[in-house]
N, C-alpha and C positions, 0 to 999 in steps of 0.2 A: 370221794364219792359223794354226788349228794340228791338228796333225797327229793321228787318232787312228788308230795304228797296233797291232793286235790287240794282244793281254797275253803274254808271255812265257810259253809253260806248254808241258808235256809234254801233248799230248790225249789223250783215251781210245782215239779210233780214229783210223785209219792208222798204228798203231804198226807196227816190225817187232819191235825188241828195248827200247829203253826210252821213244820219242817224240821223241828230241832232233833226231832232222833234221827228223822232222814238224813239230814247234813252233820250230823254226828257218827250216823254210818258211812258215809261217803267218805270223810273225813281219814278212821278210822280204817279202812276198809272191811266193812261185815255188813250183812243183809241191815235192812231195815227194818224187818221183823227181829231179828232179833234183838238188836236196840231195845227199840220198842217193849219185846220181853222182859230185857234186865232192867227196863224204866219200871214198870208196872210190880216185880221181883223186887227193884230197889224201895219202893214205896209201901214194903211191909214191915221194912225195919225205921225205928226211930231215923228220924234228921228230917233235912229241909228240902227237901227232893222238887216237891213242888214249886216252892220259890225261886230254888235253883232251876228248873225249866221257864219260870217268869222271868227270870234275868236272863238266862240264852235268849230268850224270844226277843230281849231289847237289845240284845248287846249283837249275836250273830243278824249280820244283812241280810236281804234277800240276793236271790241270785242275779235277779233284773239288772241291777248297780254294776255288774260286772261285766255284761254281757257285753261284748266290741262290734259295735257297729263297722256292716262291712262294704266297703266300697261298690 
């Protein structure tokens, strides 16, 4: 069986500020608010939460890059 679980991308829309919880929910499959909730939820505990959204923001693409032009 295999799995075909969305593409990893920053989408165009439901952005707030760069896409990454959106396209971490999509990804995932769960709303994009609630991402967003465990982002904000994760950010009261110690660690690097932030940085780590600075590197998703460089590392995942935008969705544009993927999009197949179509005849």
């Amino acid at each position: 069986m295999t799995s075909t679980k969305p593409r990893l991308v920053r989408p165009r829309d439901n952005r707030w500020i760069a896409g990454v919880c959106s396209g971490l929910a999509r990804r995932f499959g769960i709303s994009a608010g609630m991402m967003r909730f465990l982002f904000i939820l994760s950010c009261l505990l110690p660690g690097p939460q932030f940085v780590a959204y600075l590197v998703l923001w460089i590392i995942i693409p935008n969705e544009d890059r993927y999009v197949v032009a179509s005849s």
